[in-house]
C-alpha positions in Angstrom: -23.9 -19.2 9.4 -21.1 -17.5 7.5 -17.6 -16.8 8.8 -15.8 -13.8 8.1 -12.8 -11.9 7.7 -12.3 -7.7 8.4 -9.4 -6.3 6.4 -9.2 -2.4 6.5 -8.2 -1.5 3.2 -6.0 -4.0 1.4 -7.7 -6.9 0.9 -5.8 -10.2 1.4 -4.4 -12.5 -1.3 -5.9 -16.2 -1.8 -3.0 -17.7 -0.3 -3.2 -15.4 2.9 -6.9 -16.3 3.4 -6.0 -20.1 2.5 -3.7 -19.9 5.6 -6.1 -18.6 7.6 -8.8 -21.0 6.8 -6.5 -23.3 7.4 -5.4 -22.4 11.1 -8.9 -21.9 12.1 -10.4 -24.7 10.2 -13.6 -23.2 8.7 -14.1 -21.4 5.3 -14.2 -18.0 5.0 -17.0 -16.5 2.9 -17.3 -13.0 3.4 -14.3 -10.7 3.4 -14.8 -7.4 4.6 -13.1 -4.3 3.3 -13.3 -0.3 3.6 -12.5 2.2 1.3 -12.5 5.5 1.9 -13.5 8.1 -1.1 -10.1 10.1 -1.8 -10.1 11.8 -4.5 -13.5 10.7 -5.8 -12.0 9.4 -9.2 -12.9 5.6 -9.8 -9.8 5.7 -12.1 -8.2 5.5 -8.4 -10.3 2.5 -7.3 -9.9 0.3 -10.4 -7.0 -1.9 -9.7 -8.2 -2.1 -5.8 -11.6 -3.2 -7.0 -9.9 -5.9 -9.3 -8.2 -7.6 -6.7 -11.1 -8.0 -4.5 -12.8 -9.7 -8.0 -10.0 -12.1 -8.0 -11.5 -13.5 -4.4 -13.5 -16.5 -4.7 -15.7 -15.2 -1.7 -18.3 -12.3 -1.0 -17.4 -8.9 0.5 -18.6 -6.8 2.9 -17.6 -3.4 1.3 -17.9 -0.3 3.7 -17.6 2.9 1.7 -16.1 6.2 3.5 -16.7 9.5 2.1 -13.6 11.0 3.2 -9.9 11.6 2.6 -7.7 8.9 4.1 -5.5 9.6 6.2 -7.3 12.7 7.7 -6.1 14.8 10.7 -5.4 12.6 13.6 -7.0 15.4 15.5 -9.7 16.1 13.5 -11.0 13.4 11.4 -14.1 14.5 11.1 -13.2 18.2 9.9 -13.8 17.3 6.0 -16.2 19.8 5.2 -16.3 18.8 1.4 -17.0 15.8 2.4 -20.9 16.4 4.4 -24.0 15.2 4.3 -25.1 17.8 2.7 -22.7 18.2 -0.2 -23.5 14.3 -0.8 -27.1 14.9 -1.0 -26.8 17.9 -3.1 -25.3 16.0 -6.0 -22.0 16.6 -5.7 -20.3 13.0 -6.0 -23.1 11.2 -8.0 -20.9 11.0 -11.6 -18.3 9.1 -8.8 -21.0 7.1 -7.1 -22.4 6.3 -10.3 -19.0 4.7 -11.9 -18.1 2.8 -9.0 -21.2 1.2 -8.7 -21.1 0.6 -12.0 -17.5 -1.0 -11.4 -19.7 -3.1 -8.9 -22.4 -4.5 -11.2 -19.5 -6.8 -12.5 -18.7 -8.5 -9.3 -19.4 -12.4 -9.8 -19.6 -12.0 -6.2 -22.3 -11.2 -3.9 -21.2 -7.4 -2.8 -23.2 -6.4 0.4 -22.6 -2.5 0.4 -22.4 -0.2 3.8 -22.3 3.9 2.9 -21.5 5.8 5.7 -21.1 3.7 8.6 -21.6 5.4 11.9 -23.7 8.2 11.3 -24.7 8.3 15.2 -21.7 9.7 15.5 -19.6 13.1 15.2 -16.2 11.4 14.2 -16.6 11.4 10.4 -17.8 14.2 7.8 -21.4 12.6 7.3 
């Protein structure tokens, strides 16, 4: 069995998750991270990527199409965003490079797209 760690969107230094191994007394393998889209440009996701490289562990990476933050009221209302648009094309040059970006992990990277799709809370 593995133990893991959820971090929304910055993922922790070595140090921080040395400290938390530490008080819990087990290793932590798998860190697990989301990142939301934006504005689709992996020039954006570069450094954020690089810093999750630096971890000597595996990460659970959950990838949001959408604009963070949306409306509070309506998180869901990002029409560019849809099913639709997705499977029509429009992000595959960004879906491309950032998986490209991914083939370099020296890590194990276990990938979830579009968690929740039962649901009517997010624009897929």
């Amino acid at each position: 069995m593995k133990f893991g760690l959820y971090r929304l969107h910055e993922p922790l230094t070595e140090s921080e998750l040395a400290s938390i191994e530490k008080e819990y007394g087990t290793a932590i393998q798998i860190v697990s991270v989301y990142r939301a889209w934006n504005r689709c440009s992996v020039q954006d996701d570069l450094a954020w990527l690089d810093r999750l490289k630096q971890l000597p562990r595996d990460i659970l990476l959950t990838w949001e199409p959408w604009k963070i933050p949306p409306d509070p009221d309506r998180p869901f209302d990002q029409p560019d965003f849809s099913l639709k648009h997705i499977i029509a094309g429009r992000y595959d040059e960004y879906i491309r490079s950032f998986s490209r970006e991914l083939a370099t992990f020296p890590r194990t990277i276990f990938l979830r797209t579009m968690h929740e799709m039962n649901g009517n809370w997010y624009p897929w």
